[in-house]
C-alpha atoms as an extended CHARMM CRD file, in Angstrom:
* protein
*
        89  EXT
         1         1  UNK       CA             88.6430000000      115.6740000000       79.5600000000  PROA      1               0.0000000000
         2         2  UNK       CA             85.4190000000      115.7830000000       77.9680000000  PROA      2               0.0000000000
         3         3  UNK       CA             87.1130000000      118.1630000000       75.4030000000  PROA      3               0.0000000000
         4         4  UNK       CA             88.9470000000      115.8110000000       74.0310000000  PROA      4               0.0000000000
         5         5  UNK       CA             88.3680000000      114.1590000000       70.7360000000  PROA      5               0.0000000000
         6         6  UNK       CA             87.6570000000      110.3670000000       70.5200000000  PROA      6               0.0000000000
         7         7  UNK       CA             91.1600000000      109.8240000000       69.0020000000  PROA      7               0.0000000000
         8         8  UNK       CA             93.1030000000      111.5880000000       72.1030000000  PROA      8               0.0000000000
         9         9  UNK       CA             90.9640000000      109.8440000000       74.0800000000  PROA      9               0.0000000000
        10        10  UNK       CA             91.8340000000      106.7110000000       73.1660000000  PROA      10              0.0000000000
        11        11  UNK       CA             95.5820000000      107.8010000000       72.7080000000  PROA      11              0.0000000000
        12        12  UNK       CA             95.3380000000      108.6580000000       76.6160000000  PROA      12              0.0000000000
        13        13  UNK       CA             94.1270000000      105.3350000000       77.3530000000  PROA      13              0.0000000000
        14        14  UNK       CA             96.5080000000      103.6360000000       75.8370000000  PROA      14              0.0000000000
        15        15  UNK       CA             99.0470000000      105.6130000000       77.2270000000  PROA      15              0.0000000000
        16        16  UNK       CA             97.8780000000      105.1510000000       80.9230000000  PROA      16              0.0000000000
        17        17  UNK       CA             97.3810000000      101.3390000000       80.2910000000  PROA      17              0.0000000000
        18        18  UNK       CA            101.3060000000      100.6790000000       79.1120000000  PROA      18              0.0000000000
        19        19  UNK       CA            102.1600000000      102.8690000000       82.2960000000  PROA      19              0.0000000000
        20        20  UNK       CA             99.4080000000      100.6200000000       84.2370000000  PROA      20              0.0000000000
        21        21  UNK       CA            101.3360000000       97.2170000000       82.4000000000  PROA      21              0.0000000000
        22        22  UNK       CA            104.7450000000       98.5310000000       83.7730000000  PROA      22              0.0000000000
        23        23  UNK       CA            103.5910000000       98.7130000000       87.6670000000  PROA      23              0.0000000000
        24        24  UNK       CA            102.3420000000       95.5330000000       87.2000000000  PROA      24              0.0000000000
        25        25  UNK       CA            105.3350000000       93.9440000000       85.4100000000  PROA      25              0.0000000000
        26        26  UNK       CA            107.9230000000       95.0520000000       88.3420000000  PROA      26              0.0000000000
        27        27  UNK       CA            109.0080000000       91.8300000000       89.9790000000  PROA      27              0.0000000000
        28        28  UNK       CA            108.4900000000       92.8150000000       93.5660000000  PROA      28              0.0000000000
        29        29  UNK       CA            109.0500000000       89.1050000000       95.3820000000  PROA      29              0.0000000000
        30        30  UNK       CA            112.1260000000       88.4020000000       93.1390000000  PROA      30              0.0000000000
        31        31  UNK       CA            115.0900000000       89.4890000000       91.5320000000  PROA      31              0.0000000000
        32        32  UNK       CA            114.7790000000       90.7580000000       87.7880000000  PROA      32              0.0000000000
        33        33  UNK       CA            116.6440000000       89.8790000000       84.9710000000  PROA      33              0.0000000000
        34        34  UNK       CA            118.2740000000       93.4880000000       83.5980000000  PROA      34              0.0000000000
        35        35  UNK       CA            116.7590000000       92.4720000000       80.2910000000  PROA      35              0.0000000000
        36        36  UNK       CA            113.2600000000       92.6690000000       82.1910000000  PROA      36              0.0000000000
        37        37  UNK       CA            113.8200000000       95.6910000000       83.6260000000  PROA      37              0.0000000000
        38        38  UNK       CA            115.5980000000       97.2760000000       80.4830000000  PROA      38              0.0000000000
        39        39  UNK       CA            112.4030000000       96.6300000000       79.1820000000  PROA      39              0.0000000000
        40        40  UNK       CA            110.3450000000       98.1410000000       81.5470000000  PROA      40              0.0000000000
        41        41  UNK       CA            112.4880000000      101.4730000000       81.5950000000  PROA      41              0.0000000000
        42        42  UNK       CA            112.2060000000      101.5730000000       78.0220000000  PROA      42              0.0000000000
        43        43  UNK       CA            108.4670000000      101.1890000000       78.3290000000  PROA      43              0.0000000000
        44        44  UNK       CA            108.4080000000      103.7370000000       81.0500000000  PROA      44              0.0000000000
        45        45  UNK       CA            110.9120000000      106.0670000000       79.3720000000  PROA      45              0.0000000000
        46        46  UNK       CA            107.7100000000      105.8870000000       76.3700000000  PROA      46              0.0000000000
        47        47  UNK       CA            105.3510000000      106.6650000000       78.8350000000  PROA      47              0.0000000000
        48        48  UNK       CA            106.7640000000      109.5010000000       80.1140000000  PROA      48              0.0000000000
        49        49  UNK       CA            107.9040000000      111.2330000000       76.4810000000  PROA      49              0.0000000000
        50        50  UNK       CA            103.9240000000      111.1190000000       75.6180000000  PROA      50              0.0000000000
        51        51  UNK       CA            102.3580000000      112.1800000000       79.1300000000  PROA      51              0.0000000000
        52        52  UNK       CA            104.8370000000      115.3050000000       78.8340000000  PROA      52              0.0000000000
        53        53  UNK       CA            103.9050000000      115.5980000000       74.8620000000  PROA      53              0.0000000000
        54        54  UNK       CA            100.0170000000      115.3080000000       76.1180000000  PROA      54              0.0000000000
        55        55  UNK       CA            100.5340000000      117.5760000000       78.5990000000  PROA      55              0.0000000000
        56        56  UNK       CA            102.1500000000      120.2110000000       76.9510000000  PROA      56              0.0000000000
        57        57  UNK       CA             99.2930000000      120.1460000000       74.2160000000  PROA      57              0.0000000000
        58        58  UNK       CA             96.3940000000      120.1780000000       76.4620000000  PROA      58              0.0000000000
        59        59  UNK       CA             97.5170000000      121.3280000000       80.3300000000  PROA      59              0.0000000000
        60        60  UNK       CA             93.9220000000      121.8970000000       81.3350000000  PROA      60              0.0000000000
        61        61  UNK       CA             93.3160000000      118.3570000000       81.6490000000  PROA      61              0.0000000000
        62        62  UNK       CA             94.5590000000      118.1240000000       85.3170000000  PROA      62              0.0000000000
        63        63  UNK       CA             94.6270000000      114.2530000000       85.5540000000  PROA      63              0.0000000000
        64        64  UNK       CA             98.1780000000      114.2560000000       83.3070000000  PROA      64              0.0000000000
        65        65  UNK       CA             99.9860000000      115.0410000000       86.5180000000  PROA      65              0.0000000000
        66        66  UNK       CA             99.0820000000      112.5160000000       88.3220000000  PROA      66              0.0000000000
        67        67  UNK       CA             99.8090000000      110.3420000000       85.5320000000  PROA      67              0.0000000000
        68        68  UNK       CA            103.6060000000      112.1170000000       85.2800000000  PROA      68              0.0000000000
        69        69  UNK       CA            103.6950000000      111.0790000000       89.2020000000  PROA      69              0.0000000000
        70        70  UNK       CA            102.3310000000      107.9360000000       88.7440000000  PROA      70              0.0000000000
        71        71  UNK       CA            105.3780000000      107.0730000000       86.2990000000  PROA      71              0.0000000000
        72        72  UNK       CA            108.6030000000      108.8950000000       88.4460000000  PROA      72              0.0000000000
        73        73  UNK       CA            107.3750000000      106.4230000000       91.4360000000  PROA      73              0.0000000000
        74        74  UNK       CA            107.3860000000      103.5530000000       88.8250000000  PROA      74              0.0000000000
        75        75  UNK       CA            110.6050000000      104.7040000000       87.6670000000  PROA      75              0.0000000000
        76        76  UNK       CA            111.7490000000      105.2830000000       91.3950000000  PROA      76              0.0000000000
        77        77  UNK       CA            110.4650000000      101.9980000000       92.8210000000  PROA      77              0.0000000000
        78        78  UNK       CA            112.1250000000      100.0190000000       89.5760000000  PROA      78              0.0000000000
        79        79  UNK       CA            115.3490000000      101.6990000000       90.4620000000  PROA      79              0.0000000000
        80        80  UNK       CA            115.0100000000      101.0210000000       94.1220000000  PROA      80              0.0000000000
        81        81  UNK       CA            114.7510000000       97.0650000000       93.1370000000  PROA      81              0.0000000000
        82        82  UNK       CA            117.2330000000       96.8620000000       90.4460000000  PROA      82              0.0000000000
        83        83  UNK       CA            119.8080000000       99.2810000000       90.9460000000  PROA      83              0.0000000000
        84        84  UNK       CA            120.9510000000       98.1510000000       93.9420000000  PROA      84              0.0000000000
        85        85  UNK       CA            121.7680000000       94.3400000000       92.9580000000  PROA      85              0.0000000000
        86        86  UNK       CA            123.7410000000       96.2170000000       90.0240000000  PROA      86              0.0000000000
        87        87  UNK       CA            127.1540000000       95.3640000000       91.6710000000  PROA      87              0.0000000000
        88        88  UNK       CA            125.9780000000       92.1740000000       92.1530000000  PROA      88              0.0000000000
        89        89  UNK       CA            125.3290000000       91.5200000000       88.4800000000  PROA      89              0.0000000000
């Protein structure tokens, strides 16, 4: 990553902190409101747009992909708790 400009660097680490504020704004020990996890999908859904855009401009920085995984389990373990009260709702 060191051959990265100061700009993408930062853009990176912004990037990885919103995905970072997701995983930590998944309401584990209760049931969410479908606004909060609208929100969080929609967050997520941004995440994932730039990690692919990042990617695609600049593969041979390696730590993208784990980023990219880092989001589907977000995405996966927000689904797991939400989706399944949906009939509920």
């Amino acid at each position: 990553m060191n051959h990265l400009s100061a700009t993408q660097k930062q853009y990176l680490s912004e990037t990885v902190q919103k995905l970072s504020a997701c995983m930590k704004n998944i309401k584990f020990t209760r049931k969410m409101s479908r606004d909060e996890a609208d929100a969080i999908r929609r967050d997520l859904d941004d995440v994932k747009g730039a990690l692919f855009m990042f990617g695609d401009l600049h593969p041979e920085v390696q730590q993208i992909e784990l980023f990219k995984q880092t989001a589907d389990l977000t995405e996966y373990a927000l689904r797991a708790l939400t989706d399944s009260h949906e009939h509920l709702v």
